[in-house]
TILOKE-956348 format. One record per residue (C-alpha): x, y, z; residue in one letter; residue number from 1. Coordinates in steps of 0.001 Angstrom, whole numbers, plus 500000, padded with zeros to 6 digits. Example, Ala and Ser with C-alpha at 12.3 -4.5 7.8 and 13.67 -1.06 7.14 Angstrom:
<nodes>
       x       y       z  code  pos
  512300  495500  507800     A    1
  513670  498940  507140     S    2
</nodes>
This chain:
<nodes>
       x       y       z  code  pos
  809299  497899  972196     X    1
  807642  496026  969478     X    2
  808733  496456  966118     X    3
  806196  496013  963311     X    4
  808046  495468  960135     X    5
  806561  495086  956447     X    6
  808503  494941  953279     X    7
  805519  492840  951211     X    8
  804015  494188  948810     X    9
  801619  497447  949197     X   10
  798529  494944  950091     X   11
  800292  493943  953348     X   12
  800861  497597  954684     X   13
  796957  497846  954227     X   14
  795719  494346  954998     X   15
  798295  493754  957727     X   16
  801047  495892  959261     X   17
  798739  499029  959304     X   18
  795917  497394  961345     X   19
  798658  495632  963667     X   20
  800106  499241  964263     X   21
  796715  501167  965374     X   22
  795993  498137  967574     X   23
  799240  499464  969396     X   24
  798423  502844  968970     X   25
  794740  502797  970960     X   26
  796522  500350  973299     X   27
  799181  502670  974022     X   28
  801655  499916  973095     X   29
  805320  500800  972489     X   30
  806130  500212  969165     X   31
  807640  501159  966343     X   32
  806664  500765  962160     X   33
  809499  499897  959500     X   34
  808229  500461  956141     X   35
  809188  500976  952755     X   36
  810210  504217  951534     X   37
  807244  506643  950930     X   38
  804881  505238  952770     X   39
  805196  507089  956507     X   40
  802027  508660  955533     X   41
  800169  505462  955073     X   42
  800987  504935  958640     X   43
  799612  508840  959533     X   44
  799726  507749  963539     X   45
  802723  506956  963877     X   46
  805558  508216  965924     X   47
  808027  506497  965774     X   48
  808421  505263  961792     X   49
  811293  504312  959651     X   50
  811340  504198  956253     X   51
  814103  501954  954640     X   52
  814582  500344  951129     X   53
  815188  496280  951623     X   54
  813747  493363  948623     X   55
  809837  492522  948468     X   56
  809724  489962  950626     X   57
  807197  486921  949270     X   58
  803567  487641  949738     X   59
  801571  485806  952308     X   60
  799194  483590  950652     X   61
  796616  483185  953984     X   62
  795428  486914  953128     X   63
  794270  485728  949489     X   64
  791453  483394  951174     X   65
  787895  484393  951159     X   66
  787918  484138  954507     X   67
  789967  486379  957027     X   68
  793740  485425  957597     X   69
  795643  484543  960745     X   70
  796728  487439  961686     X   71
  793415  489400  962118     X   72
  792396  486990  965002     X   73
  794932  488888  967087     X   74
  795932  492424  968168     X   75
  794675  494020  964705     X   76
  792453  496965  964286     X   77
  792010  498747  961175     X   78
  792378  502310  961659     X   79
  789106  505096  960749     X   80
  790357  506206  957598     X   81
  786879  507131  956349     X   82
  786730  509424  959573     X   83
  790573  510682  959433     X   84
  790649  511821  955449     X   85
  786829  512813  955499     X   86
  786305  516490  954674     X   87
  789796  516996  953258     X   88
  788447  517355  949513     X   89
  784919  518188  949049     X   90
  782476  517774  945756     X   91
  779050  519369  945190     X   92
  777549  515877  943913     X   93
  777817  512422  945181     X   94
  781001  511089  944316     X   95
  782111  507802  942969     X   96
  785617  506589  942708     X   97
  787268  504204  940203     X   98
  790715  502847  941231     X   99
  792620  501550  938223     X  100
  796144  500105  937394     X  101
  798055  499100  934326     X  102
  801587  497504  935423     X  103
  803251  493759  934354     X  104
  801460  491390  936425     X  105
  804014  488064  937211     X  106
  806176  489829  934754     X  107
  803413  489606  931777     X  108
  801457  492420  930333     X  109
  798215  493397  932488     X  110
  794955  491558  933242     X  111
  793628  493651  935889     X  112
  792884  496694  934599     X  113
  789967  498580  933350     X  114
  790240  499037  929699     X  115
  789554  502956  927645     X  116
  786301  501149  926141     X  117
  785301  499944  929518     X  118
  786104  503076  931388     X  119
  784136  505255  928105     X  120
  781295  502821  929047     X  121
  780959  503457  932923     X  122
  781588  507523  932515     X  123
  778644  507575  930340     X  124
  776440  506131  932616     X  125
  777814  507674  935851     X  126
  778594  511240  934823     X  127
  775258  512678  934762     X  128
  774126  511597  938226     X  129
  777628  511691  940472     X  130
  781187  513550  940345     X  131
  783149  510860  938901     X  132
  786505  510596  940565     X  133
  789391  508763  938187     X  134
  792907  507320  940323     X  135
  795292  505577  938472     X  136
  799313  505415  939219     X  137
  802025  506625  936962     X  138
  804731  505748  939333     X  139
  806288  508953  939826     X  140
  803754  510664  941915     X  141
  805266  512112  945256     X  142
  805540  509508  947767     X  143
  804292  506575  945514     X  144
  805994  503512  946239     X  145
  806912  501448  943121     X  146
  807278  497858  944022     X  147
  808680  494989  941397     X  148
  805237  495503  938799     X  149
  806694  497943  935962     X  150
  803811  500440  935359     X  151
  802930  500543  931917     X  152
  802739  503479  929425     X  153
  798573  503864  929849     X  154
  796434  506608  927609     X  155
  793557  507041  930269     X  156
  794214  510612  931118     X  157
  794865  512070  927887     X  158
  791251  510600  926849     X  159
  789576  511524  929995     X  160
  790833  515186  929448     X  161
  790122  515127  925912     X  162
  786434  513061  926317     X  163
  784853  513418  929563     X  164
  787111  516863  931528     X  165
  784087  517204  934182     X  166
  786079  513745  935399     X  167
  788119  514896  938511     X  168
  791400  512905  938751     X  169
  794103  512029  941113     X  170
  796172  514059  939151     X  171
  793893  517094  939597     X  172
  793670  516561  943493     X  173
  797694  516752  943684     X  174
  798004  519630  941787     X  175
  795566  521429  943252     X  176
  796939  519985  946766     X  177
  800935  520153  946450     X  178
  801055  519292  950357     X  179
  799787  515910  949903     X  180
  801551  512779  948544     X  181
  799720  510137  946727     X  182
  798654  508243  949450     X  183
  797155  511429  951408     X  184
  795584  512259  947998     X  185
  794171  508986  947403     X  186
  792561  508641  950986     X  187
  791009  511878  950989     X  188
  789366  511226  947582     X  189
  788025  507722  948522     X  190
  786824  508861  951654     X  191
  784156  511278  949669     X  192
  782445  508218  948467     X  193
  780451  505363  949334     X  194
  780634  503574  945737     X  195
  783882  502553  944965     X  196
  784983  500448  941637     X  197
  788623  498977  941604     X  198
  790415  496051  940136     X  199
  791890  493149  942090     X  200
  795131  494665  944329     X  201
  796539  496663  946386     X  202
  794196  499695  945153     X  203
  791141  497525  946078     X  204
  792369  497172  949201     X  205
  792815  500665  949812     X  206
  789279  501259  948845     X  207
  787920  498525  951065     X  208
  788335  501286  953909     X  209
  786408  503362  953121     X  210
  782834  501502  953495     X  211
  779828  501611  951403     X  212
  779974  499147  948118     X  213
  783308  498335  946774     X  214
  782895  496320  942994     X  215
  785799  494471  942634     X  216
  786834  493146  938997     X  217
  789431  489611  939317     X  218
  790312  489386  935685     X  219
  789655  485734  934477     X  220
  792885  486099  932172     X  221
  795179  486863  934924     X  222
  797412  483943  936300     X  223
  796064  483870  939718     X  224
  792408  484531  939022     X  225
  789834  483373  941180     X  226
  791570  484522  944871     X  227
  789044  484727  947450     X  228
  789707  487881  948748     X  229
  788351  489481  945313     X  230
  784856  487811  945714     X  231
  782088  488681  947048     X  232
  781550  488740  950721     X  233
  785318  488436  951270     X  234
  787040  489876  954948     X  235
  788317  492983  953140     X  236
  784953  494325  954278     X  237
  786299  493867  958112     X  238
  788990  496760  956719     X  239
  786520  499162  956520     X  240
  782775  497261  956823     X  241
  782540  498017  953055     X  242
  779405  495498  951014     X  243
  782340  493477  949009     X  244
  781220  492160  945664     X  245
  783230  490743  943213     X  246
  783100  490140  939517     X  247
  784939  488768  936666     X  248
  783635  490392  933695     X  249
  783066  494019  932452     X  250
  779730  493174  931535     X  251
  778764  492058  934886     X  252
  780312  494831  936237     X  253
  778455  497178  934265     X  254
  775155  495816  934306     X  255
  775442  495881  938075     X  256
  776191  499618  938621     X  257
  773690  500698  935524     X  258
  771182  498333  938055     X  259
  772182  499322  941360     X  260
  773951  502743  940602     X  261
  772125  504899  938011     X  262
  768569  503701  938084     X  263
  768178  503304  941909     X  264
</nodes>
């Protein structure tokens, strides 16, 4: 039996153990998936799934190229999740989704994030024309898995609720859905949408699935700025065939969606 273990960070179960596990799956395959705690849904296939606490391993740097990583040449297969989570929440306007964090980042305070201005900015122009759909981790969502970046004390929903409350959140879909965990939740929302905004991590990832453009923002303050895999054209679109683009600016970001998004 083959075992597929992955104790990286949450990037890997999406860029790499959950693609090497559906290529087992439609091959019929014995295997089985060790993962970190929470995450069995993630892997919503699977059989035969442990979850087990062990260290975050050190992240393989191949899968921050531009270009795809080693082990996508072989027995990997990115599962429908589009097709899987479609139809699980539905919205009477077109929808688009904005994936955000705000956690330490190397162990210093956040780069890649989308700031209350910027997000104030973007609901103005969006709201009117699609349902705006907000996801952004607290940590203590069910099922979440917290790896070694400390999520920070963040005011976003407190001013969405207070500013813009047509804005449906995360939060809303698990309250309104107490049989889903996080991940379920976050699936079924991205998978209403063809326009997805997130910043550079495991979130963008997560988004790349789910086709259709995916604006990525690489924060040019951030340590490790620059990574291939947050530019444009980069092999997260084999995840999902999303239109990758990548930006590393607000501005940028916003003049392209106010071009491409709102007047189109």
């Amino acid at each position: 039996m083959r075992k597929i273990i992955e104790f990286e960070e949450f990037t890997w179960d999406m860029t790499k153990a959950l693609p090497q596990a559906y290529y087992c799956h439609v091959n019929k395959i014995p295997y089985q998936v060790i993962c970190k705690p929470g995450l069995s849904d993630v892997y919503y296939f699977v059989e035969d799934i442990i979850e087990t606490s062990a260290p975050i391993q050190p992240s393989d740097f191949y899968t921050y190229s531009n270009d795809a990583p080693y082990y996508t040449q072989y027995e990997w297969t990115p599962p429908p999740l589009k097709n899987e989570f479609s139809n699980k929440i539905k919205f009477d306007k077109p929808t688009v989704v904005i994936q955000n964090k705000y956690s330490l980042e190397w162990f210093e305070q956040p780069s890649n994030y989308f700031s209350i201005d910027f997000l104030k900015k973007i609901f103005k122009i969006l709201e009117n024309k699609y349902q705006i759909i907000y996801i952004r981790p607290r940590g203590s969502e069910k099922k979440y898995f917290v790896d070694d970046n400390e999520i920070l004390d963040f005011n976003d929903y407190d001013f969405i609720k207070e500013n813009f409350p047509s804005i449906y959140t995360i939060e809303d879909a698990l309250r309104e859905n107490p049989e889903m965990s996080y991940n379920q939740a976050q699936f079924s929302l991205e998978a209403t949408s063809g326009k997805h905004l997130a910043v550079a991590g495991g979130n963008a990832c997560v988004s790349a699935y789910f086709g259709g453009e995916l604006i990525i923002f690489d924060s040019p303050d951030a340590r490790e700025s620059g990574r291939g895999i947050w530019q444009s054209n980069s092999w997260l679109s084999e995840l999902g065939d999303s239109n990758v683009i990548g930006f590393d600016s607000y501005n940028k970001i916003y003049n392209h969606i106010k071009k491409n998004w709102v007047k189109k």
